[in-house]
C-alpha positions in Angstrom: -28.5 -25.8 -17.6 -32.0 -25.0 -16.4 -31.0 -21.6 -15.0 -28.4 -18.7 -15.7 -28.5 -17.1 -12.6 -29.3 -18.9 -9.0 -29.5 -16.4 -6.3 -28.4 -18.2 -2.4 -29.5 -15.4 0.5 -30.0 -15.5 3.7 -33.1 -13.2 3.9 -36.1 -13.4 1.7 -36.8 -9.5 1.5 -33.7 -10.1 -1.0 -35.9 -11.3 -3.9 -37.7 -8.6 -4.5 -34.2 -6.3 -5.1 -32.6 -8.6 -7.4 -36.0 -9.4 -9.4 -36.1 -6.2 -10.2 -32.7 -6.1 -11.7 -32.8 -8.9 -13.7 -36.3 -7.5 -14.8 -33.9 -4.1 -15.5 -30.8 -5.5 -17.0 -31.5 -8.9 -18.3 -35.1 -10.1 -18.6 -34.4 -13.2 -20.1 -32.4 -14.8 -18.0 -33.6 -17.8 -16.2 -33.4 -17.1 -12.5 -34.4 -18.5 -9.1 -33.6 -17.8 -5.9 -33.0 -19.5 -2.8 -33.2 -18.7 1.1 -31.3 -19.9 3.9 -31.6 -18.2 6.7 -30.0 -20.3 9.4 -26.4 -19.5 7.3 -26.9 -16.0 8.9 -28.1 -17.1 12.4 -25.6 -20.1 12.7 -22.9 -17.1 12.1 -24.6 -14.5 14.7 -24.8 -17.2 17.7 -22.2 -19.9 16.6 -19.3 -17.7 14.7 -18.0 -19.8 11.6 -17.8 -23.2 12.0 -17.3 -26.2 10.6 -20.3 -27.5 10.2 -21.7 -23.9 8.1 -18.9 -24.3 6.0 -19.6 -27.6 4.9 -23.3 -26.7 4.5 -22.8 -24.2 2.3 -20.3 -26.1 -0.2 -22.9 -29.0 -0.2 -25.6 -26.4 -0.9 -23.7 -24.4 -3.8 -22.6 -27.4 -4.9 -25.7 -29.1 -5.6 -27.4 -25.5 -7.3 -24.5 -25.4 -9.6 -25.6 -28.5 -11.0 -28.0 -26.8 -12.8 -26.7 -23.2 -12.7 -24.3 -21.4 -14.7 -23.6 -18.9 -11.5 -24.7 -19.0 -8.3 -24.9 -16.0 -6.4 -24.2 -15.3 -2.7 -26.2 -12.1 -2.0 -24.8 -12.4 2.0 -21.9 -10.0 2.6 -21.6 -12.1 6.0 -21.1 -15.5 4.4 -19.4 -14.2 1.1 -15.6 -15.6 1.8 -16.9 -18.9 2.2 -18.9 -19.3 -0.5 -16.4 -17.4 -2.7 -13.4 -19.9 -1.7 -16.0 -23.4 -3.0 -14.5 -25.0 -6.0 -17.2 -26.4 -8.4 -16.7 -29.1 -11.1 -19.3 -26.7 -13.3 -20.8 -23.6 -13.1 -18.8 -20.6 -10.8 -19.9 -19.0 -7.7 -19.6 -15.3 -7.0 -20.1 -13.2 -4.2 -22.6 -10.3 -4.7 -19.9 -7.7 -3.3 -17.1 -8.4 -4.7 -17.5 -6.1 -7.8 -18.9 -3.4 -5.5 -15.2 -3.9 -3.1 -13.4 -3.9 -6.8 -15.4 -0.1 -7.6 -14.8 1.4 -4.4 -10.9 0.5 -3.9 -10.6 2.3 -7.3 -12.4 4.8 -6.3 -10.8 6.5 -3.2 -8.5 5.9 -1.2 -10.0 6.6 2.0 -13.5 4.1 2.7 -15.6 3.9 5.4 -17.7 0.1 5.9 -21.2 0.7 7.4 -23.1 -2.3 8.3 -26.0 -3.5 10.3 -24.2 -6.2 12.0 -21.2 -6.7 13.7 -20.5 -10.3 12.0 -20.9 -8.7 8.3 -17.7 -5.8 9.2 -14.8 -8.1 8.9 -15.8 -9.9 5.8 -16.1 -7.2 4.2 -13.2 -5.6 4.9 -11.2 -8.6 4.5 -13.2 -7.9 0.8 -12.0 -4.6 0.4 -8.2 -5.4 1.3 -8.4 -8.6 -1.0 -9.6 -6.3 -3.6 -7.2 -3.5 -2.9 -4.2 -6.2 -3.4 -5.6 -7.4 -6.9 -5.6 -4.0 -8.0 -2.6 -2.9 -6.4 -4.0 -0.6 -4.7 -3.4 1.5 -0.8 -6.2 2.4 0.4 -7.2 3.5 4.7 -10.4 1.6 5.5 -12.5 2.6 8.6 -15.5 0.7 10.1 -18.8 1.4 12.0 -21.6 -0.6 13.0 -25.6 0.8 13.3 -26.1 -1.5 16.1 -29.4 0.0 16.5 -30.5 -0.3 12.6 -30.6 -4.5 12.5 -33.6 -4.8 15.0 -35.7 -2.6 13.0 -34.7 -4.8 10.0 -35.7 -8.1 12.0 -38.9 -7.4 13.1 -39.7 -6.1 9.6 -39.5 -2.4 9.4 -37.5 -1.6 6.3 -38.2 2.2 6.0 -37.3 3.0 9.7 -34.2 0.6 8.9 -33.2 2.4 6.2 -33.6 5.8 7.9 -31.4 5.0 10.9 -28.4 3.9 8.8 -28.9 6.8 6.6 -28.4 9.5 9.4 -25.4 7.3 10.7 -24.0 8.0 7.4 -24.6 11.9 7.2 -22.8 11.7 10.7 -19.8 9.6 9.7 -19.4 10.5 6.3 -17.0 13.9 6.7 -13.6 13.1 5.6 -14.1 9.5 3.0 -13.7 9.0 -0.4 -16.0 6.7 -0.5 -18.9 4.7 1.7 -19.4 0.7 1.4 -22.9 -0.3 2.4 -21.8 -3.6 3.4 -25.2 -5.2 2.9 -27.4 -5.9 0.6 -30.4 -5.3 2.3 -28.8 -1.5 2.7 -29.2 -0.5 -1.2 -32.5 1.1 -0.6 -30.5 4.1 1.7 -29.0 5.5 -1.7 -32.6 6.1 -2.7 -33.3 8.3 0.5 -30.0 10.3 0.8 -28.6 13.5 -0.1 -24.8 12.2 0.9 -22.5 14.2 -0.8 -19.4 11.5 -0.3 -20.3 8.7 -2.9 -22.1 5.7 -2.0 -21.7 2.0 -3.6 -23.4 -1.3 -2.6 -23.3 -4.3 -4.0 -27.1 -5.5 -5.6 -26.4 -4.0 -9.0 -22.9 -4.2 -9.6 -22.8 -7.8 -8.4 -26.1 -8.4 -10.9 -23.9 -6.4 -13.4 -20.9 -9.2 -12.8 -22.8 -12.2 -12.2 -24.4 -11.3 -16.3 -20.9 -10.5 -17.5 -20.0 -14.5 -16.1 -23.4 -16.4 -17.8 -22.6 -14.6 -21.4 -18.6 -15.6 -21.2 -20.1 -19.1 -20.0 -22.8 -19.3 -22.9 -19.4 -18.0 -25.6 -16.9 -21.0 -24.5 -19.9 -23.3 -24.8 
């Protein structure tokens, strides 16, 4: 294999977050990443079709030829991905270990996303994860419609900002609050939230390191 770890997302401001924790948790891995962009805008204007679906099996497909796990850092495209059957190498999607942590960690969750498309993924996440565990858990969801413009035309900070004070306001009365996107784990830097936070960069890291060293033992 010429890589451990491929990263697939739909934005390249992604790179820089997951760099970092590889750099943290695992500097020797062999990484790369790759960006696809019109997954996410085929979603936004077309809904899921047929055609993305297939795009993204042949895409994941073809990394895992050379890649132990490939990693879907898009909470919007996540199920699909998830659901690909490979003849080598596995795929994971970025949130699933964070859906895993917060089911087990209250019983009462609130989703806050960016965009309306990422919402029912993830909580169709969060109630497949619930079942595993055998778990009841209430799950609410609310959208910063206003926060994914700001992200678009490339201002992080004021993106950030917004979602955090959406949180402050909605936060009263959960166990727990699911940032629903990757490109939201810079909020938990720039909030006081008493509730407790969780998104998916480093757990998913976290899991995707856990599935190179069980590959690297059976080989």
């Amino acid at each position: 294999m010429d890589f451990d770890i491929t990263f697939l997302h739909t934005s390249e401001v992604h790179i820089i977050t997951f760099d970092a924790l590889i750099e943290e948790l695992d500097p020797n891995l062999a990484i790369k990443h790759i960006v696809k962009p019109e997954y996410l805008e085929m979603v936004i204007t077309q809904g899921v079709s047929k055609e993305l679906e297939q795009s993204i099996q042949q895409t994941l497909c073809t990394l895992s030829q050379n890649t132990r796990v490939v990693v879907c850092t898009c909470s919007t495209i996540g199920s699909i991905a998830e659901s690909v059957k490979l003849e080598q190498g596995c795929v994971q999607r970025v949130d699933r270990a964070m859906a895993d942590w917060a089911v087990q960690h209250g019983k009462t969750i609130l989703i806050i996303a960016a965009l309306t498309s990422t919402l029912t993924p993830t909580y169709n996440l969060l109630r497949s994860s619930a079942l595993i565990h055998g778990l009841e858990v209430h799950i609410d969801q609310h959208c910063v419609d206003s926060a994914w413009p700001l992200f678009e035309s490339g201002r992080y900070s004021e993106y950030l900002k917004r979602i955090a004070v959406e949180i402050k306001n909605k936060s009263e009365g959960y166990d727990v609050i699911v940032l629903a996107q990757a490109s939201m784990v810079g909020v938990m830097d720039i909030t006081d939230n008493i509730t407790p936070i969780v998104s998916s960069p480093r757990l998913g890291v976290l899991s995707a390191i856990k599935a190179v060293n069980e590959h690297l033992n059976k080989g």
